[in-house]
N, C-alpha and C positions, 0 to 999 in steps of 0.2 A: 798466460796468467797476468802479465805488467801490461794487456791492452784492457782487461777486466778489469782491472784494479782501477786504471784511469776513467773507465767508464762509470766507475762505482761514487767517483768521488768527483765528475760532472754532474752526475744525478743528486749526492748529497749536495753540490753548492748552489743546482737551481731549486731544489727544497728551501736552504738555508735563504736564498735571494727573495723567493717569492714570501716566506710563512715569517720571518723576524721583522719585517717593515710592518706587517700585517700586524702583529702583535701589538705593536709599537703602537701606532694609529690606532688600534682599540681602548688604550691605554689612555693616552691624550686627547682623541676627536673620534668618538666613537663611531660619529655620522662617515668622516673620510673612509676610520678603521674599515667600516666593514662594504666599501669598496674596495678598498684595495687587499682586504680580506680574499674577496672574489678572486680580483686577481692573483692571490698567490693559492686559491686555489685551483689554478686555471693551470698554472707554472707547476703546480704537482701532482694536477693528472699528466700535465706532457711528459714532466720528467716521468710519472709510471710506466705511460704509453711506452717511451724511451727505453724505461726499463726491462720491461715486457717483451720488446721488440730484439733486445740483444738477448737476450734468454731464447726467444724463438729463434735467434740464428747462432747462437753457440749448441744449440743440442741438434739444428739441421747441418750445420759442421760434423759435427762427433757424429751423426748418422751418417754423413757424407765418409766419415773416416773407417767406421766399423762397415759400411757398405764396401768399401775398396780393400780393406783387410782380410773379407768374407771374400771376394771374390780371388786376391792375391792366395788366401788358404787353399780354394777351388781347386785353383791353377794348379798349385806345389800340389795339394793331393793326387791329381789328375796325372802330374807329370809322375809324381813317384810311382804313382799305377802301371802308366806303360813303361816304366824301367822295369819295374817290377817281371812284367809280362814276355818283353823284348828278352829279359835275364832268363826266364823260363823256357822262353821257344829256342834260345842260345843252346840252353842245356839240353832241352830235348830232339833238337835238329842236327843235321852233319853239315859241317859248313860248307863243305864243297858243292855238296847236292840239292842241299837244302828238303832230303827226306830225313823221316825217321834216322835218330842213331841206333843202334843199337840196343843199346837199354832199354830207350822210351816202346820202342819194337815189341822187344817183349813180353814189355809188363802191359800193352795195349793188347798184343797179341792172348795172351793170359785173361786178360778182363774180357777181352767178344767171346772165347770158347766158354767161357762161365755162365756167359748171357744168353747167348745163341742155343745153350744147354738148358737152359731154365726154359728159354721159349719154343727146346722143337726145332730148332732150325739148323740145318746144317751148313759148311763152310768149304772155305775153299783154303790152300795156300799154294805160295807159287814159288819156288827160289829159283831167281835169275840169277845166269853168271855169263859174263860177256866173254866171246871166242874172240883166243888172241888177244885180249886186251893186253899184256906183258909185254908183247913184241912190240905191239902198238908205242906200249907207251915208253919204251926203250928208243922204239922210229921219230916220234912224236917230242919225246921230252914228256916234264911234268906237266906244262900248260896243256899239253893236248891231249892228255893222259885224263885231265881233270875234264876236257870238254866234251871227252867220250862219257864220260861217267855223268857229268852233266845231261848230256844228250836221250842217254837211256835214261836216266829218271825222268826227263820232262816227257820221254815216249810211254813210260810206267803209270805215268799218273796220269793222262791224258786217255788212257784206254780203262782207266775203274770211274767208279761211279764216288758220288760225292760221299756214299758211307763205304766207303773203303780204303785202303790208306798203301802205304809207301814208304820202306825202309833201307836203308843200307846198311845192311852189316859185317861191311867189312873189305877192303879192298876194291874187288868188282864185282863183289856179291851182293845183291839185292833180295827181297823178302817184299812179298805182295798179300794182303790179306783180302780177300772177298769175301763181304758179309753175307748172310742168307744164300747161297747159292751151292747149287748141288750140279751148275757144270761150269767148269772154267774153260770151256773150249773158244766160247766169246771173246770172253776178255783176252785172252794167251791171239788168237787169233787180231785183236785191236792192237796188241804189241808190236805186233810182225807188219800191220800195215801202216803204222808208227814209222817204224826203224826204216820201211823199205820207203815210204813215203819221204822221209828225212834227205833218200838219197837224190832225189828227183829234183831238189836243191842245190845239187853242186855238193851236198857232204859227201864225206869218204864213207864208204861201207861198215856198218855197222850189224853185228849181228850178238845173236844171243842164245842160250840153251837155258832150256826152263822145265824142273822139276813140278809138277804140279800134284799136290792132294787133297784129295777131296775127305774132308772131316764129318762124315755121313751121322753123326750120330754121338755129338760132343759130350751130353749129358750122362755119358757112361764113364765120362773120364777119361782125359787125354793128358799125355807125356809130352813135353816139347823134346824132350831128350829122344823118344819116340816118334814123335813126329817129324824131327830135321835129321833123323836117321831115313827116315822112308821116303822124303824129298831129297836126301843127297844121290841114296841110290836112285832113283830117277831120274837124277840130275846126271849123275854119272854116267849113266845108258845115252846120254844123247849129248855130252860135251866131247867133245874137242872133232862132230862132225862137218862140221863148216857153217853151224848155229842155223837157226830158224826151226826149232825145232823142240818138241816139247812132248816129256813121259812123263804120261796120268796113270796115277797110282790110289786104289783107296789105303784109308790109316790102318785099315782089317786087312791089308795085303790081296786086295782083287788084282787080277792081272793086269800086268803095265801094258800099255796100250801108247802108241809112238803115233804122232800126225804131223805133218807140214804144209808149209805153204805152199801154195801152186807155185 
């Protein structure tokens, strides 16, 4: 504001210098007056020009300033978004594994059987539980307790497909959902070449037992209390054999059916 003001009142004094001599000389010698008439109106287009010209650069200022304000907003929005987001995946992830927690599981797992019911299509689920992981991770410590647990998730996820997803719920128990599919003999089969592949690396042996149900027919209404009853006991028929190994069961109770890998 105190460089506007000086400029305001440079403008009033080449007015005042150019337009009162003028006067003046109209007054006394009319002939001079209205030359130098000219000239002082020569002196108040410049000072307009002048004036004109800082008005044109005090509003490309202020635009200059509301541009970098708009774009500092930008940013803070931008940035609050992915905190926002980051806070979200926090809550709905397990930090160790970085699958599904528990909850998010779920309420996800709840939302496909609704959908998949509405569309006809049947499903899958799978509950993994790692052999030996206790000893392990008693052999091991926590660190290596956490890298088994690690290991099978990134083997879990590595064998579904990108509409299917990957949970931990709990311990060393894992939850798999396949969408659309009426065999999980594929995927259960991608786990095991996962795990054994893992070992041809130099890791230490890892293996797993895998409850598998097939949900032939959701739109009639399914129980999760129901359905992680008929996947434990499948799970149960094939834990603590020395893993690789996996009992498909339907949610109508068809015959469990046992397969391995070569």
């Amino acid at each position: 504001m105190e460089a506007e003001t000086k400029a305001v009142l440079k403008i009033v004094a080449l007015i005042t210098v150019g337009l009162v001599p003028a006067l003046v000389e109209l007054v006394v010698a009319p002939s001079r007056g209205v030359a130098i008439a000219s000239v002082g109106s020569a002196l108040m287009a410049i000072a307009f020009v002048l004036w004109m010209q800082r008005l044109v650069l005090t509003a490309h200022q202020q635009n200059l300033v509301l541009t970098s304000m708009r774009g500092d907003l930008a940013i803070a929005q931008e940035t609050s978004h992915n905190q926002a987001r980051e806070l979200r995946d926090a809550r709905m992830h397990d930090a160790t594994t970085g699958a599904l927690n528990r909850g998010a599981f779920l309420r996800r797992l709840e939302e496909t059987i609704a959908r998949d019911g509405r569309m006809g299509k049947s499903l899958s689920f799978l509950l993994v539980d790692i052999e030996g992981f206790k000893a392990a991770n008693v052999e091991r410590g926590r660190l290596g307790g956490d890298a088994i647990l690690q290991r099978v998730s990134h083997a879990l996820a590595d064998a579904t497909r990108g509409t299917d997803w990957v949970g931990r719920l709990g311990g060393d128990e894992f939850g798999v959902v396949l969408n659309e599919c009426n065999d999980p003999g594929p995927a259960v089969n991608r786990i095991f070449s996962n795990l054994h592949g893992s070992e041809a690396t130099g890791d230490q042996t890892v293996r797993v037992a895998i409850g598998a149900v097939l949900i032939d027919d959701p739109a009639s209404g399914v129980e999760l209390s129901e359905l992680f009853r008929v996947a434990e006991g499948a799970l149960a028929s094939v834990r603590g054999t020395g893993g690789n190994l996996c009992a498909r069961r339907s949610l109508r109770g068809a015959a469990d059916r046992r397969s391995a890998t070569a």
